[in-house]
C-alpha positions in Angstrom: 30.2 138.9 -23.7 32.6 140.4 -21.2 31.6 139.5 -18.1 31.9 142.7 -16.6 29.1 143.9 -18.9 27.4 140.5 -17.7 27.4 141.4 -14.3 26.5 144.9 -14.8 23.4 143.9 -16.8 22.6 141.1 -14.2 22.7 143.7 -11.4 20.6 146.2 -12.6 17.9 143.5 -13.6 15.7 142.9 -10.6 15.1 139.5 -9.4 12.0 137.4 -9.5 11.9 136.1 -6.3 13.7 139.2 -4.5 13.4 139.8 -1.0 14.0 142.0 1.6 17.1 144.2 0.9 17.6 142.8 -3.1 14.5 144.3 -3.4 15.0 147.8 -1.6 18.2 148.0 -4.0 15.9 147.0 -6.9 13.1 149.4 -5.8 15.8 152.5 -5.5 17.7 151.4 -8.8 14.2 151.8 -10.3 13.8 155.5 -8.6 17.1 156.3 -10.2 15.9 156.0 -13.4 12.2 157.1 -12.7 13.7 160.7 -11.6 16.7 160.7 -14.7 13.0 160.2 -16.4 11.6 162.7 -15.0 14.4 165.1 -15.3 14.8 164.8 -18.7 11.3 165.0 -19.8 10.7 168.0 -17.6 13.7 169.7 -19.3 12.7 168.7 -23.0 9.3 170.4 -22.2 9.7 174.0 -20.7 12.9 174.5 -22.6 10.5 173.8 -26.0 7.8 176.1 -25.0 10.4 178.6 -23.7 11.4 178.9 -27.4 8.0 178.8 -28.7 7.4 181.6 -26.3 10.8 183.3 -27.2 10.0 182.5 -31.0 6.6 184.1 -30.9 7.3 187.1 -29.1 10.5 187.4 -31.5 7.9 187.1 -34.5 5.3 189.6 -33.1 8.0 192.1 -32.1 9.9 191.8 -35.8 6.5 192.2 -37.1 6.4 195.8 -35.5 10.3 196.9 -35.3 12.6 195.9 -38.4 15.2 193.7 -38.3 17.6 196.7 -39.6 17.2 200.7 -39.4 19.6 203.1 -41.4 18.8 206.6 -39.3 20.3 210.2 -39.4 23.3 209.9 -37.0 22.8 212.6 -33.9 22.5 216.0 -34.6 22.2 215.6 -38.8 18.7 216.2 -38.8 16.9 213.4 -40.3 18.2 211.3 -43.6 17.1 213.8 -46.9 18.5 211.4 -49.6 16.4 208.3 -48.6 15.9 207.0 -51.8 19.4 206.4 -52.2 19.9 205.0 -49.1 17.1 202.5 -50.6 18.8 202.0 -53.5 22.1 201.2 -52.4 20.3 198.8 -49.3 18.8 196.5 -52.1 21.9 195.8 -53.8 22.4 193.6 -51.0 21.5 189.9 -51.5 20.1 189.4 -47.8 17.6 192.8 -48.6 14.6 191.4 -48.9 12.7 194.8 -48.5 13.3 199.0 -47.7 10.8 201.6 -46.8 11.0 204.9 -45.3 10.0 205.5 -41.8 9.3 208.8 -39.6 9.9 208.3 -36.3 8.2 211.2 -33.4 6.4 211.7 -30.6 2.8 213.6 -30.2 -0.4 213.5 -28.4 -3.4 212.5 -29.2 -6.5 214.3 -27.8 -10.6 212.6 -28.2 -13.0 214.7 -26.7 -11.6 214.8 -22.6 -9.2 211.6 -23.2 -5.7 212.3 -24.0 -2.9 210.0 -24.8 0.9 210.6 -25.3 1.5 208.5 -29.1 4.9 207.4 -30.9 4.0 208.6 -34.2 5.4 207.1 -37.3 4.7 208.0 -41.1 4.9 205.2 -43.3 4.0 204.7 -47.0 1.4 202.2 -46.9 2.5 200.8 -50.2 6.2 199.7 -49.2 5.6 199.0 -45.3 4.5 195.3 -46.4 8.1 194.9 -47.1 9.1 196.1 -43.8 6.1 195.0 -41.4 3.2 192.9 -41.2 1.0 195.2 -40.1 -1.7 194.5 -42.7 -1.6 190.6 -40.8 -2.9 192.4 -37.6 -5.6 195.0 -39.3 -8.5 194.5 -36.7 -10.5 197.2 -39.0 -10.2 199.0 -42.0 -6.2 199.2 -43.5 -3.3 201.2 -44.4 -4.4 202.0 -47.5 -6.7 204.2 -46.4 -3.6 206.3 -45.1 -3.6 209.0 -48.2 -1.1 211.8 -48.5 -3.3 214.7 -47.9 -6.3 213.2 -46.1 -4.4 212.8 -42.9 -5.7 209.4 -41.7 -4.1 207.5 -39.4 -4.1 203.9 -37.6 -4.1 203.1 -34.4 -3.3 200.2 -32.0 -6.1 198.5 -30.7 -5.5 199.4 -26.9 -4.8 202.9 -28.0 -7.9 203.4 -29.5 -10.0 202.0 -26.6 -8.6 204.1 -24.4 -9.7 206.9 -26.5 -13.0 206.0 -27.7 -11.7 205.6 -30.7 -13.8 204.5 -33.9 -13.0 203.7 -37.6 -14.8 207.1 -39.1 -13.6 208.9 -35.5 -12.0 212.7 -35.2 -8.9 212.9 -33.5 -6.1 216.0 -32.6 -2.5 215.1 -33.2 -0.8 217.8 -31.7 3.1 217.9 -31.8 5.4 218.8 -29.2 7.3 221.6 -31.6 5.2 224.6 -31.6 5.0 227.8 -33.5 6.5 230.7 -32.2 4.2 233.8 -33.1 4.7 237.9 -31.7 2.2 236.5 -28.6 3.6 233.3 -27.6 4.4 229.5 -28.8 1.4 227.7 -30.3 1.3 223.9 -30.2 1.1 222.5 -33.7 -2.1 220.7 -34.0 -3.7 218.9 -36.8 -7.3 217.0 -37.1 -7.0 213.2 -38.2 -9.2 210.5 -39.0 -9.5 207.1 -37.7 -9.4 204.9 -41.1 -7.9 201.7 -39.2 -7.4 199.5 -36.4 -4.4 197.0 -35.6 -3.8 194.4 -32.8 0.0 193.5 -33.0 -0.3 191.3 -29.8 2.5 193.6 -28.0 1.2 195.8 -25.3 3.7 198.4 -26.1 3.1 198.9 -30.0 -0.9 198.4 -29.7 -1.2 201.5 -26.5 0.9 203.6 -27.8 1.9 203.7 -31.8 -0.3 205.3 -34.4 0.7 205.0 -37.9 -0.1 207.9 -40.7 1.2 208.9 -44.0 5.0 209.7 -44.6 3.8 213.0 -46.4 1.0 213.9 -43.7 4.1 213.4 -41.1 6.3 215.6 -42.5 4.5 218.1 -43.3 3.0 218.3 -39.1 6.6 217.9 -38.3 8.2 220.3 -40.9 10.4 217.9 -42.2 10.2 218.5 -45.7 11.7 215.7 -48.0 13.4 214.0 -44.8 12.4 211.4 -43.2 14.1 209.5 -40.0 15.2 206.7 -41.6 14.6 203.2 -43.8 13.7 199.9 -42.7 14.8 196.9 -44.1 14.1 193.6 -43.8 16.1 191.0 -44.6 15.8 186.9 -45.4 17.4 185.8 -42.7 17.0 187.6 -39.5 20.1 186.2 -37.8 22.2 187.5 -40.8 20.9 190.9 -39.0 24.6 192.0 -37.4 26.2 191.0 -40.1 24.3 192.5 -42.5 24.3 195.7 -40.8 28.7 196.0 -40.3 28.5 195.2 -44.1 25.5 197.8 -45.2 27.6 200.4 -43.9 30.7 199.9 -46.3 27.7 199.8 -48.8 25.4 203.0 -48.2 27.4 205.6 -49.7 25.4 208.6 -47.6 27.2 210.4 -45.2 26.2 211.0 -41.7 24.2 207.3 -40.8 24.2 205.1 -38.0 23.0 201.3 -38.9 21.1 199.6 -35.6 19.8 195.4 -35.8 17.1 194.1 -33.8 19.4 192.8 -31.7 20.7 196.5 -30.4 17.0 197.6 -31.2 15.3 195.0 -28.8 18.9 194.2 -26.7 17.0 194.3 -23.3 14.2 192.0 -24.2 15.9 189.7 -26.0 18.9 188.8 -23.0 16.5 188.8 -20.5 14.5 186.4 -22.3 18.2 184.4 -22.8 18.7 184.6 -19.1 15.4 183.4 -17.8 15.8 180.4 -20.2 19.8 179.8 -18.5 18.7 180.2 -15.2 15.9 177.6 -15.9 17.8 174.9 -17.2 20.2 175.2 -14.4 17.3 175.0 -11.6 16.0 171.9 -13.6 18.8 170.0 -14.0 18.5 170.5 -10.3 16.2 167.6 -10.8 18.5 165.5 -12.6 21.1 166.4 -9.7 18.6 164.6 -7.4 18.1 161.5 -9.5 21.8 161.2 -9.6 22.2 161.0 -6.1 19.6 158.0 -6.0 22.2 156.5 -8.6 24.9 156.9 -5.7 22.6 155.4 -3.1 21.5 152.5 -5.4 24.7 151.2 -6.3 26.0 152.0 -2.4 23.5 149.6 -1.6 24.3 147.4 -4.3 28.1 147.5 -3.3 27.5 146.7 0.4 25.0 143.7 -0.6 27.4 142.2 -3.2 30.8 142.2 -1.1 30.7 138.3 -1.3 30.1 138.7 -4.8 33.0 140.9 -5.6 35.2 139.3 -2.7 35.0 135.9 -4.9 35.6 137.7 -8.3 38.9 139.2 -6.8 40.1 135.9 -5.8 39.4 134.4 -9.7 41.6 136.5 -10.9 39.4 139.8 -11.5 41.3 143.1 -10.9 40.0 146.3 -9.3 39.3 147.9 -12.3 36.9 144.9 -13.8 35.2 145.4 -10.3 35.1 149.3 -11.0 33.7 148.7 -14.6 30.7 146.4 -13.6 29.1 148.9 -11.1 30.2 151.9 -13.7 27.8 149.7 -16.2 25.4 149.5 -13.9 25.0 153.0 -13.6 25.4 153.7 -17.2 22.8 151.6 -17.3 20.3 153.4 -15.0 21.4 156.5 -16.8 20.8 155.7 -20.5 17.5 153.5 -19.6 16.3 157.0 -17.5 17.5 159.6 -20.6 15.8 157.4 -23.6 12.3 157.1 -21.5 13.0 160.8 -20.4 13.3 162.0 -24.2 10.7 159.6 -25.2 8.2 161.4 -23.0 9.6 164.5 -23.2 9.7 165.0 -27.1 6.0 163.3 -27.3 4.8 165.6 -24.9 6.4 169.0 -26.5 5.8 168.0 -30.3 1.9 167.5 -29.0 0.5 170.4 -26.4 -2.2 171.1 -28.9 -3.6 168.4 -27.8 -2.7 167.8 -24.3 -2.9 171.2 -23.0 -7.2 170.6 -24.3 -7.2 167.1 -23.1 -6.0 167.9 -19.2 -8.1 170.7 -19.3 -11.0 168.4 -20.4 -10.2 166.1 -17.4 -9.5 168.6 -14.6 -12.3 171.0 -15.6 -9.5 173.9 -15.6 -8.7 176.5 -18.1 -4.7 175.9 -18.3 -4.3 178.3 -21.2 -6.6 181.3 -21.6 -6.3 182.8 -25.2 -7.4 186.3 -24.1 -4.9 186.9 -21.6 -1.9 185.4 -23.6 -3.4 187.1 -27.3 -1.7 183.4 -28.4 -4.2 180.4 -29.5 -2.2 177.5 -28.4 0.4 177.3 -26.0 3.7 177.4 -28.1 6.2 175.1 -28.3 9.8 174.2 -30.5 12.2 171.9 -30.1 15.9 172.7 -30.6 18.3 169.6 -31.5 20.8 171.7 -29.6 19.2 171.9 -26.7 18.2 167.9 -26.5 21.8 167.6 -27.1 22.7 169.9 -24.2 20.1 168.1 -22.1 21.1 164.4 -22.9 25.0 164.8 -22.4 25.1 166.8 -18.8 22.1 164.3 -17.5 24.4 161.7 -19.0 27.1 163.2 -17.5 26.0 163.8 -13.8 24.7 159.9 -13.9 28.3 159.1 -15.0 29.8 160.6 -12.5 27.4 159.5 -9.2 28.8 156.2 -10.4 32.5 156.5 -9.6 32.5 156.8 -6.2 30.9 153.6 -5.1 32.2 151.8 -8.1 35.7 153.3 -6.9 34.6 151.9 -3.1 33.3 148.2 -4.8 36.8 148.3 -6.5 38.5 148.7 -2.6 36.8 145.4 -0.9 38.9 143.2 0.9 38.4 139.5 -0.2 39.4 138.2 3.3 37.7 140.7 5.4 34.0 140.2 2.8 34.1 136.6 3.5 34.9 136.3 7.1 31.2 135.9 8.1 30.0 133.8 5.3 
């Protein structure tokens, strides 16, 4: 063994019969790695249930909004050859599904109760492909959206709001009217309730109603138009791609291609930027654990200047002196990142089961279901972001190494040994 690596090891081990300042530098050395522990298992844990968080959201939103949307580009008036626009969509290997969407706004009026609604006509058949809205039915389902019957479906908060019940009357009334000799009549049409949906997204289950593609155009006068197809594809990250290479595809004029990514842009990099900015405050942690790495070996240093003072005059050069408090470091460090990710991955792969088990010993509820509309508290590990997590934490302890390795390196032999 090289006895730099012996003396590193031999350091960093405390002593049985340690006293007084041997074991203060022993006590701190073990702090170092107790906080790169910490650190590190702190990290592995939010960062997993931010992207269980991120995942779930993602999952419940693509539920709702598709990860790709032809639509009439401004001005054209809505897309009138939509079949072909299907057609030419599925010829592409990532298409896993296409269905035609009307996109419009109205108001929906129960008895004195009122709402403003995003309104979108669907076929109930070929939204499966496109949505999983028959996942979230609460009551009844789409298939009681018939052309002619005028039913629609609403979101769950939406229909509470309006007293809303399967069976239920409500007004539609569009913001085009009709212009007559007297004035400009709203355009109005009676619906009935025949379903009930709970998405999970505040947004989509207040204010979206769903009815029939034919029952939509013909409140909105579109005739065969419609605003545009949906497509999902297999994989949802393929989404930009897919979309710069649909467009050479489609061969209708007049079209405009948007991904989830444009569709949900704000969400999605705010999401990205809470998860950045809390990485960097936790490795904040790390940041303090590594300055217990600088104060350990400090200490070390100081205590073993007879020890290095005797090595330098056997022959050992500065940089053998530099590598043995280095390895002592490293040694803090890897000890403090394999406990760290220990704990940390055991944790994060198991909240179903501690999350239930500290609320059984504290008495508290940690995770209420009906204010997070999620079951379990969610949670994913990424092998990128371990990595990520691992090699800066390595990184920082490397580095609150040098400078008192560098300083051990600098002793004086004459000037260590003067007093002993």
């Amino acid at each position: 063994m090289l006895y730099e690596l012996f003396a590193g090891l031999r350091y960093t081990r405390s002593r049985k019969r340690a006293q007084g300042r041997n074991r203060l530098v022993s006590f701190i050395s073990l702090v170092s790695m107790l906080g790169i522990t910490l650190g590190v298992m702190t990290l592995i844990i939010v960062l997993s249930v931010m992207n269980g968080f991120q995942e779930e959201l993602r999952d419940r939103i693509l539920g709702v909004v598709s990860h790709i949307e032809v639509e009439a580009s401004e001005g054209v008036g809505g897309v009138r050859d939509w079949r072909r626009v299907v057609g030419d969509a599925a010829t592409h290997p990532e298409v896993e599904g296409a269905a035609p969407y009307i996109d419009e706004q109205g108001m929906l009026v129960a008895g004195e109760a009122v709402r403003g609604v995003q309104v979108r006509g669907i076929l109930p058949g070929e939204e499966a492909a496109v949505a999983d809205f028959g996942k979230h039915m609460r009551a009844g389902s789409l298939d009681g959206l018939r052309p002619g019957r005028f039913g629609i479906v609403l979101g769950r908060d939406l229909a509470r709001a309006l007293g809303a019940r399967l069976g239920g009357k409500l007004t539609l009334i569009a913001p085009q009217g009709l212009v007559t000799p007297a004035a400009v009549m709203p355009r109005m049409r009676q619906f009935e309730v025949v379903g009930i949906f709970d998405a999970g997204m505040i947004q989509y289950d207040s204010a979206l109603a769903l009815v029939h593609l034919a029952d939509a155009q013909a409140l909105y006068r579109m005739g065969e138009a419609v605003s545009g197809v949906r497509l999902r594809l297999r994989d949802l990250f393929a989404a930009p791609r897919v979309a710069r290479e649909l467009a050479r595809i489609i061969g209708v004029p007049g079209l405009a291609l948007r991904d989830w990514t444009k569709i949900q842009a704000h969400f999605f990099r705010a999401v990205a930027l809470e998860k950045t900015m809390m990485m960097l405050f936790l490795f904040l942690i790390v940041g303090v654990a590594a300055f217990n790495v600088v104060a350990s070996l400090t200490m070390t240093v100081q205590e073993k200047a007879a020890d290095i003072a005797i090595l330098r005059t056997l022959g050992a050069r500065p940089a053998s002196i530099m590598a043995i408090f280095i390895i002592q470091g490293t040694i803090i460090g890897v000890v403090g990142l394999a406990a760290g990710l220990a704990a940390g991955l055991g944790v994060a792969c198991n909240l179903d089961v501690v999350i239930p088990a500290l609320e059984t010993i504290t008495g508290w509820t940690l995770w209420d279901k009906e204010v997070y509309f999620i079951s379990k508290l969610p949670s994913k590990v990424l092998p990128g972001d371990v990595a990520t997590i691992l090699s800066v934490s390595f990184a920082l302890t490397l580095a609150a190494a040098i400078y008192p390795s560098w300083r051990a390196s600098r002793v004086k032999p004459a000037e260590a040994l003067r007093y002993e």
